[in-house]
N, C-alpha and C positions, 0 to 999 in steps of 0.2 A: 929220678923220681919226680922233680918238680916237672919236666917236661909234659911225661905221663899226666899229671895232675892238671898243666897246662893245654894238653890237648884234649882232655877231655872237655876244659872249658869252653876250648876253641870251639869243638864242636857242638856244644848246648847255642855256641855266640852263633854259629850256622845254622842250626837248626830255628831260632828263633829269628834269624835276620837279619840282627842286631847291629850296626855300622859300629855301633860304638864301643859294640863286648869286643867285637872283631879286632877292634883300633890297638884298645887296651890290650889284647890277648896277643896282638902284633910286639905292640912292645915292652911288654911283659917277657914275651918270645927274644926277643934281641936283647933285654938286659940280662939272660939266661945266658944267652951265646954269649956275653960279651963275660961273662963268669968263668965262663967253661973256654976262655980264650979264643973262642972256635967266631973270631971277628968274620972270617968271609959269612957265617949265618948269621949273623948278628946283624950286619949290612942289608940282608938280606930281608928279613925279619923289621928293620927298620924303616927299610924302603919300602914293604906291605903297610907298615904300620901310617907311613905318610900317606898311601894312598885312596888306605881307609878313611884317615884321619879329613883328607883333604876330600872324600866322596860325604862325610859325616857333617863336614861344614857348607858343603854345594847341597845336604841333601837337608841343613838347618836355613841354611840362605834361602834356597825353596819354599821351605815350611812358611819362614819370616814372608817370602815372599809370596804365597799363597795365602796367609794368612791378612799379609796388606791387602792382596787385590780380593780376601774375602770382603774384608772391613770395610773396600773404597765401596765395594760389590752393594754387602749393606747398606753402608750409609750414603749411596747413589738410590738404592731402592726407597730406603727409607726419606730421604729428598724427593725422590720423586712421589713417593708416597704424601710426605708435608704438602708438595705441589699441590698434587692432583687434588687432594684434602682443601687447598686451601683455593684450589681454583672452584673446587667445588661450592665452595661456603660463597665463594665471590658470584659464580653463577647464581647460586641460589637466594643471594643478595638482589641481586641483578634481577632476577624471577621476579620478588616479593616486592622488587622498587616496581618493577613493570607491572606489578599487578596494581600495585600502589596508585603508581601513575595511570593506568586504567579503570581503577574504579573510582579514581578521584575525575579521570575525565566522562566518563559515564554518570558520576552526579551532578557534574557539572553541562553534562547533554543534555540528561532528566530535566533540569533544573530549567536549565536555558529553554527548553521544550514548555516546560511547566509555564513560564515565564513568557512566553511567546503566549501562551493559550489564553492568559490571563491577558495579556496586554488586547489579544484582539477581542476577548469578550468584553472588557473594560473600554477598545474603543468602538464598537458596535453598539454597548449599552451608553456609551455617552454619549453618542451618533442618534441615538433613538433617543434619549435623552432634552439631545438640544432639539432637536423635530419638534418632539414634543412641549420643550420650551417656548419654540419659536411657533409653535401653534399654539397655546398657550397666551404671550405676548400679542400675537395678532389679534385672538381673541379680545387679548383685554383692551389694547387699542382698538379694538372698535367697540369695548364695552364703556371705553376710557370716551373714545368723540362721542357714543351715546349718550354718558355723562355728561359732558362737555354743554351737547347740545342742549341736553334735558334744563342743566344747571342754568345755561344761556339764557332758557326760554323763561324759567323759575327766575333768574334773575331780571328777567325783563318784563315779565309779571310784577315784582313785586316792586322792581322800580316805578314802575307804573302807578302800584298803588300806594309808592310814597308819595307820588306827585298827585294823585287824588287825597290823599291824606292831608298833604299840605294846602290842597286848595279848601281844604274845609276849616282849617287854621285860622282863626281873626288874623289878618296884616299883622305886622308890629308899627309898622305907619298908623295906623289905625287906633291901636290901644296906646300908644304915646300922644296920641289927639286927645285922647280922652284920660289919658294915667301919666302922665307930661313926668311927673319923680315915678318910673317904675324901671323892673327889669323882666323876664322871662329866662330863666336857662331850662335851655329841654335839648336832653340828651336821649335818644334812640339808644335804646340798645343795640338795636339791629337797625337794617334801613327804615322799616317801620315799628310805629310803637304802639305799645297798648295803653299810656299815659298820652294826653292831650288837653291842650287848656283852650279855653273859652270864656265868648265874650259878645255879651247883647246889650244894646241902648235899649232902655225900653222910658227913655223917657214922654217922647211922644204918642204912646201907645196905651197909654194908661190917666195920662193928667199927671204925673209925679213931675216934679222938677227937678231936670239934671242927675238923674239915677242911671246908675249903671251896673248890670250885673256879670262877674267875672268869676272863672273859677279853675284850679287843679282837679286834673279828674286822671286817677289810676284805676285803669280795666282787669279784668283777671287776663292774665300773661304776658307776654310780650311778642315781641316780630308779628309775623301773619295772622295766628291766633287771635293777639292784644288787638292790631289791627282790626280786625273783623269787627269784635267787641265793640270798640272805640268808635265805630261806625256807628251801630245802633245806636250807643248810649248817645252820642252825638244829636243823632236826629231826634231823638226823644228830647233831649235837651231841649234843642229850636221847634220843636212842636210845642211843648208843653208852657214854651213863653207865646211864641208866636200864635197857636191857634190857639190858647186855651187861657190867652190872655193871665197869665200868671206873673207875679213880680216877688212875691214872697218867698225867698229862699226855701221855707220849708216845706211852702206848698207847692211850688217847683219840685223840690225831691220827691217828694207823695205822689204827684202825676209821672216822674220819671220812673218810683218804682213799676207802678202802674202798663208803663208803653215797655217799658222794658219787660216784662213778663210776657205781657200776651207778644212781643215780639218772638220770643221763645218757647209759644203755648200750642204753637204748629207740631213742634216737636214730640213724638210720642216718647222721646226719653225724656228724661228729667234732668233739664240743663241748668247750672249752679252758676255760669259764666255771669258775669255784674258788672260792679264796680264802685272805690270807694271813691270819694266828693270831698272839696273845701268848697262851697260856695259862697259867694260874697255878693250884698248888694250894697252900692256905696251911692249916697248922694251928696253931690260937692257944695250944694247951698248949705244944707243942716250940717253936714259934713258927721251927719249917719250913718253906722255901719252894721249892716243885719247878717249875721252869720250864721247859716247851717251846715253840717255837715255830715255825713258815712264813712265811720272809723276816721278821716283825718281831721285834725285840729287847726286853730290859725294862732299864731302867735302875734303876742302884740307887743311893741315896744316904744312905751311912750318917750317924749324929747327927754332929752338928761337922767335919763334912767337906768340903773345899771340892772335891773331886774327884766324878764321875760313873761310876761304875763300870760298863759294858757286856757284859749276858749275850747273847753271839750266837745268831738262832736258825738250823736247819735253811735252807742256801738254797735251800730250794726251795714253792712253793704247795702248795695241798690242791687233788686235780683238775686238768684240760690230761692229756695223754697221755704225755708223756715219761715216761721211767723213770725212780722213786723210790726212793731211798736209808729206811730206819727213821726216823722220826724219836728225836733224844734228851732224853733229861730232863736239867738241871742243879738239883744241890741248893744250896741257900744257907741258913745260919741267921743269923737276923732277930734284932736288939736292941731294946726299946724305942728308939722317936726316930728309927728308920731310917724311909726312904723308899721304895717304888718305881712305877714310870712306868710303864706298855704304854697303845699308843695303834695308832692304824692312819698310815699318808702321810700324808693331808690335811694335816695342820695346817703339816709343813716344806714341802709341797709347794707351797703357798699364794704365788702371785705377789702382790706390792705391796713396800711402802718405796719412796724415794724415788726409786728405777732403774726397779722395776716388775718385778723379779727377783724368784726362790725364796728364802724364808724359808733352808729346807734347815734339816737337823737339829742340826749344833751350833750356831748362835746359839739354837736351840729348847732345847736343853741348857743353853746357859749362861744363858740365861733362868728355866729352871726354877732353876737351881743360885741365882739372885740372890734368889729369894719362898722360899728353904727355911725360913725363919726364921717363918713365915705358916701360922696353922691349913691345915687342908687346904679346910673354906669359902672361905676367903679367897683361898686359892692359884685355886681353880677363877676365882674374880670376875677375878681378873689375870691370869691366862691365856687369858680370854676375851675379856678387853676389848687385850691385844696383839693379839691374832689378828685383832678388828675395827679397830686400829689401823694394824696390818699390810697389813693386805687394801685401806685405804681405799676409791675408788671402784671399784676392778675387784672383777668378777666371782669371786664362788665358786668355785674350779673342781675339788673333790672334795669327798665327805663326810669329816666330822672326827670321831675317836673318842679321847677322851683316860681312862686311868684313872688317878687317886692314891692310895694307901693309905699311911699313915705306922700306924707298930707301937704 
């Protein structure tokens, strides 16, 4: 019965394929026969059962070993798959660097391009540039020798007309013949000046004894202008003693206002140019002193005195058009050892000290008042050298006219 039951398994284990129902159905089969004593089928049935048994383990060994060389199969695809993945990612590294590095040298092309274009218009336009400077420069050097010459000529003009300036000047040999204790400082402002002093005997000319007339005279402006000025007034000066036979200081100024007008009456404008006066007439016998002036004053400082004594003149210029009052004379007599001063603006006018402000005229006064004690040589040396003290670095800014006479 079991046999029965056994083959029928046997052949479900065929019908299906089975290696392994077989194996079992093998020896299942041989522990039957070994039951039933019947050992030669048992043998039999054993020896199937090995052969199945040993086709069941060749046909697991296969599987195993189909099953490895799936997995190597795999995981070779899928390696090569990582590969190809990751050679891809590196190429396309590789892509994005080389683009990288192409549009980095492409801006760097641009650029250098860009950069070249500007360099040559930057050196074309500083090319056209220095042309143009250096045309320019030629220009101006020969606007520059123009100058040069022009100034040359201007300069040699006006040196000229210092040295006609100068020859209309009394000597200083001259007025120390006759003013033996005096000094004169005259400073130009410029080569020429609009300030100039003078000086007439007129003793022999009139009957007066031993008189002499001298004086500060500041013109309107300075340099070539003043000069000009200084001219007229000048000769007006020496006419109005000389032809017109005059000795009185104030009637001296009355005829100077006089020539000095109609000097300037040619002119269809209305010329203000003048000038203001210390005039002085001094006689050494009486040792008289007649003083008139236009706007400037004479100071007087008699011997052992510590006071400055102020002769006022006429407020008004010689010349301009306004209407003028006579001028007057003041008398004064003179001691041995006295002093006195007529000068023009300039010297109080003189910006400097340590503000940079006007001298102004009494610290000028009491400066004179402190060297009274000082020949008149010596006075002028120290009056000169404040005034260059004074003035320091800045600028001259009027001519200076100073006279000293001690009795």
């Amino acid at each position: 019965m079991a046999l029965n039951y056994q083959d029928s398994s046997f052949q479900i284990a065929r019908d299906l394929n089975s290696l392994s129902l077989l194996a079992r159905n093998y020896l299942l089969k041989s522990k039957i026969y070994v039951g039933k004593k019947e050992f030669r089928k048992a043998n039999k049935a054993l020896n199937q059962y090995v052969l199945y048994n040993d086709s069941l383990l060749s046909e697991k060994s296969l599987q195993q070993v189909n099953q490895l060389s799936a997995r190597y199969e795999n995981e070779k695809k899928e390696l090569e798959i990582s590969n190809l993945e990751k050679d891809k990612k590196t190429q396309q590294a590789e892509i994005k660097q080389q683009e990288a590095e192409n549009l980095v040298y492409l801006i760097g092309l641009t650029l250098a391009i860009i950069l070249i274009v500007f360099v040559t218009i930057a050196f074309f336009q500083k090319r056209k540039a220095n042309l143009l400077i250096k045309k320019q420069k030629d220009q101006i050097e020969i606007q520059k020798e123009i100058v040069e010459e022009k100034n040359n000529e201007i300069l040699d003009s006006i040196s000229y007309a210092k040295r006609i300036q100068q020859s209309i000047l009394p000597p200083k040999r001259i007025i120390k013949s006759f003013l033996q204790e005096s000094f004169i400082l005259y400073l130009p402002k410029d080569i020429v000046s609009g300030d100039f002093y003078w000086m007439e005997n007129v003793s022999s000319k009139n009957g007066e004894n031993n008189s002499i007339l001298f004086a500060a005279v500041d013109c309107t402006g300075h340099g070539v202008p003043g000069a000009m000025v200084s001219v007229i007034c000048h000769n007006a000066l020496n006419k109005a003693v000389q032809e017109f036979k005059l000795s009185s200081p104030a009637k001296i100024l009355d005829k100077v206002e006089e020539l000095v007008k109609d000097s300037f009456s040619d002119n269809d404008e209305n010329v203000n140019d003048g000038m203001d006066i210390a005039l002085c007439s001094l006689n050494f016998e009486t040792k008289k002193l007649i003083f008139s002036g236009a706007n400037n004053p004479l100071w007087l400082i008699r011997k052992n005195s510590r006071d400055v004594e102020t002769v006022s003149a006429t407020k008004q210029p010689i010349g301009g058009v306004r209407e003028k009052v006579p001028f007057v004379n003041h008398e004064l007599t003179l001691q041995p050892g006295d002093s006195i001063y007529i000068f023009s603006d300039g010297y109080a006018d003189q910006f400097g000290g340590p503000k940079g402000k006007k001298l102004k005229q009494r610290p000028f006064k009491e400066y004179i008042l402190s060297i009274q004690n000082e020949p008149m040589n010596k006075q002028h040396q120290l009056i000169e050298k404040h005034f260059t003290s004074w003035k320091g670095s800045l600028e001259q800014i009027d001519d200076v006219c100073v006279i000293g006479v001690k009795i």
